[in-house]
LUMSE-827244 format. One record per residue: residue number from 1; residue in three letters; z, x, y of N, C-alpha, C, O in turn. Coordinates in Angstrom, 3 decimals. Last residue first. Layout:
nr:rest:nZ:nX:nY:caZ:caX:caY:cZ:cX:cY:oZ:oX:oY
NUM:ALA:Z:X:Y:Z:X:Y:Z:X:Y:Z:X:Y
...
***
This chain:
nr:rest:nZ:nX:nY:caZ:caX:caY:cZ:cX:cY:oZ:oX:oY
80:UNK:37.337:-32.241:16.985:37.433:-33.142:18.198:39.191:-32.694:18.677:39.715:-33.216:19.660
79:UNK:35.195:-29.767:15.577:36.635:-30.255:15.739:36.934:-31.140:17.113:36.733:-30.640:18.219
78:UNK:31.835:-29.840:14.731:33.137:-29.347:15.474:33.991:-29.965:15.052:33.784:-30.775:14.148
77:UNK:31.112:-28.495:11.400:31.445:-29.416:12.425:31.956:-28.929:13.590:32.472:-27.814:13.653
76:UNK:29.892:-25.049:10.498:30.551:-26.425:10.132:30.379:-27.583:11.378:29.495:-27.438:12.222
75:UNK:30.143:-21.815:11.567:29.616:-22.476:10.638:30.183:-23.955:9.937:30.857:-23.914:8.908
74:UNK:28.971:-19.799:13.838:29.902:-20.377:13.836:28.883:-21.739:12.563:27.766:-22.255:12.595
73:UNK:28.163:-16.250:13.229:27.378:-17.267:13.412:28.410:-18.388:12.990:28.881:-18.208:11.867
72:UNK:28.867:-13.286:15.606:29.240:-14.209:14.064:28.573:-15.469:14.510:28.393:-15.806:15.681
71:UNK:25.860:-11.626:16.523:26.822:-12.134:16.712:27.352:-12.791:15.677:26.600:-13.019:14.729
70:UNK:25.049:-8.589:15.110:24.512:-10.157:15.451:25.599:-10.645:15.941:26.556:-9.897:15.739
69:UNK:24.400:-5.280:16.392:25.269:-6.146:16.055:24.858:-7.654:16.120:24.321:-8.019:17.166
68:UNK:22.687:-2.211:15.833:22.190:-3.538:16.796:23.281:-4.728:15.868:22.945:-5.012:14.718
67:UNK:22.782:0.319:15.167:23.635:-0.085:16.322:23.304:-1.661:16.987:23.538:-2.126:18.102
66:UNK:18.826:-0.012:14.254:20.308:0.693:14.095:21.377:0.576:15.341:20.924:0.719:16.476
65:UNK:16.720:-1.136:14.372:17.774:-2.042:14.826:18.850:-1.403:14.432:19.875:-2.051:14.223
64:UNK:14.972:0.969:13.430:14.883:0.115:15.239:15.766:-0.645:15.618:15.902:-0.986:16.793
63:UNK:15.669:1.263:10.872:15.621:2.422:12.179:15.409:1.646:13.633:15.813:2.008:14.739
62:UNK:15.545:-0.733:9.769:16.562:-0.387:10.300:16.312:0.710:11.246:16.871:0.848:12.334
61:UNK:12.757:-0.995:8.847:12.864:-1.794:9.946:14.798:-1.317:10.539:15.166:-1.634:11.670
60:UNK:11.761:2.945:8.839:12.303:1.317:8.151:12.440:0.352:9.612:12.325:0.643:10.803
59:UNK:8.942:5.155:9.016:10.401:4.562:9.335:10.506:3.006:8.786:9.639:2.201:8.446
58:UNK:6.923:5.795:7.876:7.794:6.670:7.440:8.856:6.046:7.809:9.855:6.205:7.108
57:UNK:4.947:3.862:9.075:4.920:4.157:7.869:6.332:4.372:7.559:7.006:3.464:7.073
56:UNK:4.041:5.789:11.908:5.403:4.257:11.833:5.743:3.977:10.152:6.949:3.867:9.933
55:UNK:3.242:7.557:10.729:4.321:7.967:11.565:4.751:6.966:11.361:5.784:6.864:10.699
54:UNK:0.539:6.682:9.797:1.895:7.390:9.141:2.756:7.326:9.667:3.587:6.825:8.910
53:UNK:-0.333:5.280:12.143:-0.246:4.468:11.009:1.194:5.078:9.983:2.223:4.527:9.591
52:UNK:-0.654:7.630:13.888:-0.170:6.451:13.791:0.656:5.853:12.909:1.884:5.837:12.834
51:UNK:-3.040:8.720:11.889:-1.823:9.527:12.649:-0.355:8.292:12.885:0.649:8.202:12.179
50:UNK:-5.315:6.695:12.089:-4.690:7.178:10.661:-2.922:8.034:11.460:-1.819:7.521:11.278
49:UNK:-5.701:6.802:14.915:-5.142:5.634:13.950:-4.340:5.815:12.674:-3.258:5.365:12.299
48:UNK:-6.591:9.652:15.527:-5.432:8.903:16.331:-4.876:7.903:15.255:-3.772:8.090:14.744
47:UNK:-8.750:9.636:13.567:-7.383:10.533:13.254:-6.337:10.338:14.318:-5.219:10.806:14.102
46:UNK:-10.199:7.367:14.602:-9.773:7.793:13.460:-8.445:8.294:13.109:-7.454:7.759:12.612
45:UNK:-10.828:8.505:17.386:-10.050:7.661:17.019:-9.751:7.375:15.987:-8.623:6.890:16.079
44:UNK:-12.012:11.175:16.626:-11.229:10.654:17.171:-10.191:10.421:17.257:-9.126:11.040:17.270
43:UNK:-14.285:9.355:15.666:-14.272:10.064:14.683:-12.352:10.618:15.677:-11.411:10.199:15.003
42:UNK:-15.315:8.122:18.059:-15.029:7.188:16.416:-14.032:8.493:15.630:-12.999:8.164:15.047
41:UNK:-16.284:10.311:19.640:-15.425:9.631:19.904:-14.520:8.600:18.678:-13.299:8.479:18.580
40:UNK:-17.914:11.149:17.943:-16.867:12.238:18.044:-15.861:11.520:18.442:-14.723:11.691:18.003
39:UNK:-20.181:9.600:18.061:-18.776:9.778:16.753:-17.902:10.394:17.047:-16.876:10.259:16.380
38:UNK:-21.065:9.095:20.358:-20.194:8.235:20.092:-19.289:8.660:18.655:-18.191:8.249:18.281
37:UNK:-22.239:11.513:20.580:-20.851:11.474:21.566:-20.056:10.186:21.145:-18.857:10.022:21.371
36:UNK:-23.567:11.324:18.971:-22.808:12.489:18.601:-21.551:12.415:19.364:-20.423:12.862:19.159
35:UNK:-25.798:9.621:20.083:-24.819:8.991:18.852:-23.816:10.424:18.664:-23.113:10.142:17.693
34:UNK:-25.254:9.331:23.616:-25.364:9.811:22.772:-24.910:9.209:21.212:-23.919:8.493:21.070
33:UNK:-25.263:6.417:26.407:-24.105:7.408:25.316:-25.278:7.929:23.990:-26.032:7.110:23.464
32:UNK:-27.988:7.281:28.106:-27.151:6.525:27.864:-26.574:7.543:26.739:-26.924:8.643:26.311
31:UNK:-26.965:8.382:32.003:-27.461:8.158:30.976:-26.833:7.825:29.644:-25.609:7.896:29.531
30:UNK:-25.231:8.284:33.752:-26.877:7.775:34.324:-27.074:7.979:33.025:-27.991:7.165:32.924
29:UNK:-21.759:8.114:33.608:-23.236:9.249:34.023:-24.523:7.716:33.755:-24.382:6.498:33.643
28:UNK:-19.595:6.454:33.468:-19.939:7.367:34.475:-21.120:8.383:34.222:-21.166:9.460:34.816
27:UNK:-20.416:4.256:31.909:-20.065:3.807:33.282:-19.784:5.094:34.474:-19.742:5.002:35.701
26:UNK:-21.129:5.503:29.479:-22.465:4.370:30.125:-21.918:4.114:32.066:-22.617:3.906:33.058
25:UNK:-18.764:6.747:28.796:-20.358:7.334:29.087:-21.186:6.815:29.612:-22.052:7.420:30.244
24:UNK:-17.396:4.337:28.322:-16.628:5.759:29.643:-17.595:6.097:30.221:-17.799:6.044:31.433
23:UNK:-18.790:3.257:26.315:-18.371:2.264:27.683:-18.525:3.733:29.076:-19.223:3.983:30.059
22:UNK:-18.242:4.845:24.374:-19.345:4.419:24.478:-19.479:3.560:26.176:-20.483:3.517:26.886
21:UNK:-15.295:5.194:23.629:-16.252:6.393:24.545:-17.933:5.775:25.018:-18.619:6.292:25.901
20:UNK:-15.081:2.378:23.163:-14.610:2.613:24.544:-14.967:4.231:25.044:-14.980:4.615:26.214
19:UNK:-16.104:2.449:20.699:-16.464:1.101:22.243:-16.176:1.849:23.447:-16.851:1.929:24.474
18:UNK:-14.922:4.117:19.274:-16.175:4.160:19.662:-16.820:2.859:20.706:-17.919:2.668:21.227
17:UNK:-12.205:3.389:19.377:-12.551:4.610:20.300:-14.595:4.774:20.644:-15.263:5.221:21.576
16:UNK:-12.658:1.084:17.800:-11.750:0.735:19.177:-12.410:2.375:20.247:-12.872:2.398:21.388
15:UNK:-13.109:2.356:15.387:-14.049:1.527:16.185:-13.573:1.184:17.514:-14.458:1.005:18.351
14:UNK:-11.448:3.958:14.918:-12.550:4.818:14.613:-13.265:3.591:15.962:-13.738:3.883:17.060
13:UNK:-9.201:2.542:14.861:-8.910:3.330:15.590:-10.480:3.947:16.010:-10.732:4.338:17.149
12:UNK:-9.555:0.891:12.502:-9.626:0.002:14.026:-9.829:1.138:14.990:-10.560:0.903:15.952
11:UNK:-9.683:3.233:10.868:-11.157:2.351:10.827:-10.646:1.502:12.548:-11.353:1.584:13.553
10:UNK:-6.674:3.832:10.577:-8.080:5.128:11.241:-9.240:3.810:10.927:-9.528:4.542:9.980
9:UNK:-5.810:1.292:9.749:-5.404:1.757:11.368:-6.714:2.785:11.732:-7.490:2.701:12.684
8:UNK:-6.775:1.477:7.091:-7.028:0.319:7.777:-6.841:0.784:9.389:-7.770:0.592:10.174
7:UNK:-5.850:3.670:6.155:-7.105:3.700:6.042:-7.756:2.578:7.218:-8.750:2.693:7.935
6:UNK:-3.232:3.216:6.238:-3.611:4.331:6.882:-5.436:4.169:7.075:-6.073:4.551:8.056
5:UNK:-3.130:0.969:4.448:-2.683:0.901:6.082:-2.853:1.974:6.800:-2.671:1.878:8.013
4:UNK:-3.534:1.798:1.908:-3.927:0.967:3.014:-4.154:0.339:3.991:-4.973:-0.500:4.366
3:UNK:-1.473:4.224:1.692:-2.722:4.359:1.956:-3.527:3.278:2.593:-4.166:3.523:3.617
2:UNK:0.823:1.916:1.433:0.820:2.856:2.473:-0.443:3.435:2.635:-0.836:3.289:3.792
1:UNK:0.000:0.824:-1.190:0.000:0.000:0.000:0.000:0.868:1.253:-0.808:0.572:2.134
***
């Protein structure tokens, strides 16, 4: 399951970076985006996503709610 989520984050990551080097290039030079410039950009974002993906991976949902107290939860009728 952890591979699948690595694989899954570097693919949004691959395509999210190739829109948006593709955009950067079209909106500041006169000419149009390259395919070398768009993989590099895909390619990237990839290893941004996949990167990611591990890092949060490795931690639990306690790690974010460590020191985090519920309150007691009051349980029955009231009392008149």
């Amino acid at each position: 399951m952890e591979m699948q989520n690595i694989v899954i984050f570097a693919l949004i990551g691959a395509v999210c970076m190739f829109i948006v080097t593709g955009g950067v290039i079209s909106m500041t030079s006169e000419d149009e985006p390259s395919s070398i410039l768009l993989a590099s950009g895909a390619t990237t974002g990839g290893i941004v996503g996949a990167a990611i993906s591990y890092m949060t991976s490795t931690l639990s949902a306690n790690d974010f709610v460590s020191g985090y107290s519920a309150p007691d939860m009051k349980v029955g009728l009231p009392t008149f």
